[in-house]
N, C-alpha and C positions, 0 to 999 in steps of 0.2 A: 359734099365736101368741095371746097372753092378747088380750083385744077392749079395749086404750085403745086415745084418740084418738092416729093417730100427730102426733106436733112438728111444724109445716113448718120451725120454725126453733129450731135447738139453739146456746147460747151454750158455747164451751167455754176452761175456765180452765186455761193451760199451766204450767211450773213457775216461773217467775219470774224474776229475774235467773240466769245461770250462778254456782253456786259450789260448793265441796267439797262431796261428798254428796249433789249432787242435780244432774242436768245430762243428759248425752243418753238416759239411760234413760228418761228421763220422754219427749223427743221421740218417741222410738219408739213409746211409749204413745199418745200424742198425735195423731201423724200416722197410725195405725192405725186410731185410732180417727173421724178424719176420712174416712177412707178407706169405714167403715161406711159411717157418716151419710149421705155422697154417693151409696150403691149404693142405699143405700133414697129418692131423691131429698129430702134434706132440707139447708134451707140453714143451712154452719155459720158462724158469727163464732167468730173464737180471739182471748182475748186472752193475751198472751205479750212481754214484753220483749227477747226474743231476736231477734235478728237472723240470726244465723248458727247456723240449724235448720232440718229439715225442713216442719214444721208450721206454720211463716209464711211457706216458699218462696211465689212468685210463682203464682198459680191451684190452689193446693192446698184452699183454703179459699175461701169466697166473699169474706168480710173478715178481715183481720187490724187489730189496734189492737196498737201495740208500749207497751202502759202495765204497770205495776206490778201486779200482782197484789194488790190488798187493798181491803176494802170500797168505800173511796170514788172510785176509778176504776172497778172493777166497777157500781158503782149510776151511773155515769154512762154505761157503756154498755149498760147493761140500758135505762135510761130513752132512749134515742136509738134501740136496734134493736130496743126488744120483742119479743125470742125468749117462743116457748112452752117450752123448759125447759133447763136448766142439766149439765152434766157437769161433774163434782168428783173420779172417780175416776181422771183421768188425766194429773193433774199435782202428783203426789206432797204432799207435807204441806205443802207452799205453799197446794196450790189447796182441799186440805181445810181445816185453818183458816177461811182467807177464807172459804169456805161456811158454814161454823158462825157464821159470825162473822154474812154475812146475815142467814142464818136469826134466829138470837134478835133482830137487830137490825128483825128485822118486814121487810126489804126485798122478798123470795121472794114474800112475802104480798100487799106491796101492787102488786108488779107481774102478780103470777099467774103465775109462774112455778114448775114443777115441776122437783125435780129426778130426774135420771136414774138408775135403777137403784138401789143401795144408800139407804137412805133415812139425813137427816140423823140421828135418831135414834138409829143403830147406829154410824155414823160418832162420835157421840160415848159410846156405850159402849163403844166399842174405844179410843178416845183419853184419855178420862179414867180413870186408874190405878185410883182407888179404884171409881168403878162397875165396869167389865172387869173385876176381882178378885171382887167380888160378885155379878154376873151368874153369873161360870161356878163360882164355888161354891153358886148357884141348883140347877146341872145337875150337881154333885158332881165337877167337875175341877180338879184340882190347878193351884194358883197357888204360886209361892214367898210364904212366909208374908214379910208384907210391911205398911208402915204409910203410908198418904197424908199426906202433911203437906203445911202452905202457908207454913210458917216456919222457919227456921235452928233457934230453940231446940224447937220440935217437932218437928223431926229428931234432935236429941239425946237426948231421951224416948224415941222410937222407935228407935234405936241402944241405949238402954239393954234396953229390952223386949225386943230380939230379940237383942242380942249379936253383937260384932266379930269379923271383919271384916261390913261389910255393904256390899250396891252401892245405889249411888243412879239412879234414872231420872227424869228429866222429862218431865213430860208433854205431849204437841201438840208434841212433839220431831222434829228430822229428824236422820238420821245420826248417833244416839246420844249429840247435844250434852246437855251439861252432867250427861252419865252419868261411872261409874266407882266404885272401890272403893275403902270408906276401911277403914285400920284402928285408927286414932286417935279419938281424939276433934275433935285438932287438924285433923287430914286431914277429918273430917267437915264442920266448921264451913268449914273456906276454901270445899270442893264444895259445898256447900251454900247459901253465899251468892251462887257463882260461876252457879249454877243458877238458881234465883230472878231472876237479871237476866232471862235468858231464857224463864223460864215461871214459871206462877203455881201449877202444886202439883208437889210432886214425893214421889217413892214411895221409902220407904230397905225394903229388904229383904232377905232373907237372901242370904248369899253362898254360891253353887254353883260355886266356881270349879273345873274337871278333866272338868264332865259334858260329854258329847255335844251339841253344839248341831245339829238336826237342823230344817230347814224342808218346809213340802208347800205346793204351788201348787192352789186348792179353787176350781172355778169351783160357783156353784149360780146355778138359773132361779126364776123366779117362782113356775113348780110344783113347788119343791121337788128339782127332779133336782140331784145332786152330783154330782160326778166329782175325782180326783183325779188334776191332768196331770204334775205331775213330784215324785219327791222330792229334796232334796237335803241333804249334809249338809259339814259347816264343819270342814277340816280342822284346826285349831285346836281346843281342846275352848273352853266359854263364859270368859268375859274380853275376847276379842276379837271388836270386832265383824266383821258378816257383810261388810259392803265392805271390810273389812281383812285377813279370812283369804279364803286358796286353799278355793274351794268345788266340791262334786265332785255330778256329778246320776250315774246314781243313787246313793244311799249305797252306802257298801262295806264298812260294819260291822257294819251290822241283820242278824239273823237272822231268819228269816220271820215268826216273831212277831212281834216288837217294830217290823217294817214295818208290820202289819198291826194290831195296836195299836195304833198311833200314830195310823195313818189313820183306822180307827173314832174314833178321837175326838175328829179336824181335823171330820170330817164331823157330828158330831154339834153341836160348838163352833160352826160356821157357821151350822145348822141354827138352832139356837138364836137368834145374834144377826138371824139376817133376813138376811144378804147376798145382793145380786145383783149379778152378773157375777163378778169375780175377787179371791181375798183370799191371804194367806199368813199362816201360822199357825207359827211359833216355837216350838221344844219345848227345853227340856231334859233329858235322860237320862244316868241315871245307868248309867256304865259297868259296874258290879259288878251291880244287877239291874235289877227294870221300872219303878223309882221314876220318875217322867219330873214334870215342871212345864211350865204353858202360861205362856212367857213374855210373846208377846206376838203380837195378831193385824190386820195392816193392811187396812184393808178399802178397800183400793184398790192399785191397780198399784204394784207396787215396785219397787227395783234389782233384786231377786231372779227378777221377773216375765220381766223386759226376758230374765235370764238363761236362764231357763225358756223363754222360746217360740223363741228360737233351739238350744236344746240340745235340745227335742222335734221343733220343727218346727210347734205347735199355736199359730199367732195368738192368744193371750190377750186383748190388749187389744181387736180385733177381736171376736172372740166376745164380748167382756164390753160392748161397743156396742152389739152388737143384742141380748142379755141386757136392756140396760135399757130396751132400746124395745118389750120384750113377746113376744119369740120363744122358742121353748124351744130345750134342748139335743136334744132328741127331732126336732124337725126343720130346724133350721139343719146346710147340709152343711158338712163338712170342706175348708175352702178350698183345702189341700194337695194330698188324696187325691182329692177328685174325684169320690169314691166311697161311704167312710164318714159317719154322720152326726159333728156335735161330741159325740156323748155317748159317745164312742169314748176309752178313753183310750191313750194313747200308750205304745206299749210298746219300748223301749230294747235297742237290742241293741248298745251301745257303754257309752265315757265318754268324759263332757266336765268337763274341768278351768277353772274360771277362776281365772285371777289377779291379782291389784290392782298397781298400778302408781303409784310417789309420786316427786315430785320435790321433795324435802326442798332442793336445793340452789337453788331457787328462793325460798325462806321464809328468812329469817333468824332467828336462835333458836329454833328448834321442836324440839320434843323429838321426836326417834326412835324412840322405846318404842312400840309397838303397844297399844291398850288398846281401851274402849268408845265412844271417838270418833271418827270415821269423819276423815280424814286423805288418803285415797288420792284420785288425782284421775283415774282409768282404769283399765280392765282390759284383758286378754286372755281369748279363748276357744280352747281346741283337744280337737279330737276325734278320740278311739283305740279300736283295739279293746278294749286294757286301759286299766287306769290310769297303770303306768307310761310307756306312749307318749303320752299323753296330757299326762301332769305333762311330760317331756322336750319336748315340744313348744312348750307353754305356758312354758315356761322360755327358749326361745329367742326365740318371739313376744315377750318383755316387751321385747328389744332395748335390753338392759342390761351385755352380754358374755357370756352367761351360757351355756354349753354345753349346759345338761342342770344334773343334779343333781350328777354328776361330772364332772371335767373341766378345771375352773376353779381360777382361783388366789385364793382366799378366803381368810385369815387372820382368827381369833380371838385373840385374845387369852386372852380367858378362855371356854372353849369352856363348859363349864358352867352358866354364868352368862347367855351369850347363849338358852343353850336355853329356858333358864326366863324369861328377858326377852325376850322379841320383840323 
């Protein structure tokens, strides 16, 4: 274990009201990460608006405050319970934000409070589009060529530069809002104003719509040790986002190479920005050869995370707890195994399929088209010795009528046309 002072009192920030895109995955996080803090005898405050989760049950935490997640209820419980340090990695893009938002705002500083694990600093190189692009062409890794803008008509210039179609990302985004692909001009302008409500710069870049979307789950420690605990990859090729497509751990398409590639350079990408405890790192690859693009790296618990430690068995959020409080992966054990240390990485002798889950009939006017913004409001998990018992499982857990893949009495209309439109 590195030699800081340990916390006696860790303030931790949950995800924030329930809403599409962000909701019990983040609890799992949460209350895992609770679960540390109390083995190392450290007293947690959560604060979390949720009612109905784990992480604010009754004696799971010392305190709970059911307030809003954002600076100025955060500084009012900071200034009431004077915790020695903060966790931000565990309540999805809600509770990062609001850290950021501390931080520059001097609050961290005047109270003395540190935060845990991942530092603010990398948190905002992986959030801000334009620096994350820069940084990892620092280190010579492929970014979709791509332009940061803060205004509707400098996205326009930037659409010209780089030529239609192109997708647009927002930045300090949760669940892919205010993303998608224009290939107008017009389509550019409505996305682009519609974005901008919601964040303050957004990235228009090249469209790679057909590649591979492939994720890896990258824990690293203070000194340096990496491990890579799950791959996964996006049955869908990119366009759709990753809570909108059936995603399968481990891929089923990479050939040993291009596994192995991809990983050298999750771990290098990590390495570089400084992470501690848990990140997931977004590739695209191109199906015809090894051209691949880093799309995008969370440096904090994700959907994809929640996914990953039940499809390995490897506590992520767990491990990435005591990651921040200074232990390494070289001697925290295997919570599971009993046996193993965590620098072990998990090795898969199955698949696990998940699948997303929407209740469109609950929304009125909502469009049904699958795209870059996240829509689905659950999943399901099932695990096979193959893939295809795996997929037939998961198809029945969605508890939709669904048989299997075959089976069912599904009508198209125009079968073609559904293929290529989600």
């Amino acid at each position: 274990m590195i030699s800081i002072a340990k916390p006696k009192k860790v303030l931790l920030l949950g995800s924030g009201a329930l809403q599409i895109g962000q909701a019990g995955e983040f609890d799992y996080s949460g209350s895992q990460a609770i679960k540390a803090f109390k083995e190392e005898g450290i007293e947690v405050v959560v604060i979390n608006p949720n009612i109905a989760t784990v992480q604010t049950s009754k004696g799971f935490a010392d305190k709970v405050y059911f307030l809003p997640i954002n600076p100025y209820f955060v500084e009012k419980v900071i200034e009431k319970e004077k915790p020695d340090c903060i966790a931000l990695s565990f309540g999805g893009q809600t509770a990062l934000n609001c850290g950021i938002e501390l931080e520059k705002s001097g609050v961290l500083k005047k109270y003395g409070v540190n935060v845990l694990g991942t530092p603010v600093k990398t948190i905002e190189l992986t959030e801000d589009r334009e620096l994350f692009n820069h940084e990892l062409q620092k280190i010579k890794v492929n970014v979709p060529k791509s332009i940061a803008v803060s205004t509707a008509s400098d996205a326009l210039s930037a659409a010209e530069k780089i030529g239609y179609p192109v997708m647009i990302r927002a930045a300090f985004s949760l669940g892919g809002k205010g993303s998608g692909a224009a290939h107008t001009k017009e389509e550019l302008g409505e996305m682009a104003d519609k974005a901008f409500k919601t964040s303050k710069q957004i990235l228009v870049e090249e469209y790679l719509a057909g590649w591979k979307e492939i994720e890896y789950e990258v824990v690293r420690d203070a000194f340096d040790n990496c491990i890579i605990v799950c791959n996964m990859e996006n049955f869908d090729p990119l366009g759709i986002h990753t809570g909108e497509s059936i995603v399968v751990a481990p891929s089923q398409t990479l050939n040993n190479h291009e596994y192995h590639y991809l990983r050298e350079i999750s771990i290098k990408v990590i390495r570089h920005f400084g992470v501690i405890g848990e990140c997931n790192i977004q590739f695209a690859l191109n199906p015809s050869n090894d051209e691949y693009r880093v799309i995008e790296v969370n440096a904090r618990l994700s959907r994809s995370s929640a996914l990953a430690s039940k499809a390995t068995g490897y506590p992520l959020a767990f491990v990435a707890a005591k990651l921040g409080l200074g232990h390494s992966l070289l001697d925290l054990p295997n919570s599971i195994t009993k046996k193993t240390k965590a620098c072990f990485e998990p090795a898969l002798d199955y698949v696990v399929v998940k699948i997303p889950r929407w209740d469109f009939q609950k929304f009125r006017n909502v469009s049904h088209h699958l795209g870059t913004e996240m829509k689905s409001v659950g999943e399901v998990m099932a695990i096979g010795k193959t893939f295809e018992e795996a997929l037939q499982k998961a198809l029945r857990m969605l508890h939709v009528g669904m048989y299997g893949l075959v089976g069912n009495k599904v009508y198209f209309k125009e079968l073609a046309h559904s293929v290529k439109y989600p």
